[in-house]
C-alpha positions, 0 to 999 in steps of 0.5 A: 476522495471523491469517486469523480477525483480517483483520476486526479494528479496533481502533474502530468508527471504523477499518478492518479490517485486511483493509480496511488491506492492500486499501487498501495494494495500491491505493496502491502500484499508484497511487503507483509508477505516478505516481512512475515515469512507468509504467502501474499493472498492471492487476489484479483489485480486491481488498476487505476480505471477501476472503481472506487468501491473496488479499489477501497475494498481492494485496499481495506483487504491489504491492510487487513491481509497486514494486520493478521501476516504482522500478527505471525511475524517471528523475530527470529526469522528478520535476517533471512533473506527471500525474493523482493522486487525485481529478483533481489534478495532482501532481508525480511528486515527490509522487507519490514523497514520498507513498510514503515516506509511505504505508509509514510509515504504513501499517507502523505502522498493520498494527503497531498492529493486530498488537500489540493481538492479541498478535503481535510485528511480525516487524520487531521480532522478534531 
């Protein structure tokens, strides 16, 4: 997405696409951290009005904070439950259920949102 397009939404009702990847490195710095049994990385918050560069970098460092917590994840340990969202206790199972999930979602939603500015989702692309 085009830095000038981070402030899109398709609605009035919907999120910027900026809000979007803001909202995803949270994600996957919660969801790895409970489904791997390890600390989430201590970052720097990002939102929506910052810039592409940072929320890209920001990003790329959740997915790799989720390469290496996925890397550790013991099997073992999928029905021991821990903090979530809001002070629920979840299985690390759905912590790992939620990211499947989430990167569905969220894929199809980033998308949607390149599609209605014109862009081909590199994943679609030959």
């Amino acid at each position: 997405m085009p830095a000038d397009k981070f402030n899109y939404k398709p609605t009035t009702d919907q999120m910027t696409f900026g809000h979007l990847v803001a909202h995803m490195v949270e994600a996957n710095n919660m969801l790895c951290s409970g489904a791997a049994a390890v600390p989430a990385p201590k970052v720097e918050p990002v939102n929506e009005s910052d810039s592409k560069d940072k929320l890209v970098a920001a990003l790329k460092a959740s997915f790799d904070f989720c390469s290496d917590a996925l890397a550790k994840m013991d099997d073992s340990k999928l029905g021991e439950t821990t903090g979530g969202p809001s002070g629920q206790q979840l299985s690390r199972a759905r912590f790992a259920l939620g990211i499947a999930s989430n990167w569905a979602d969220h894929y199809a939603e980033a998308a949607m949102y390149l599609r209605l500015n014109g862009i081909l989702p590199p994943t679609a692309k030959k």
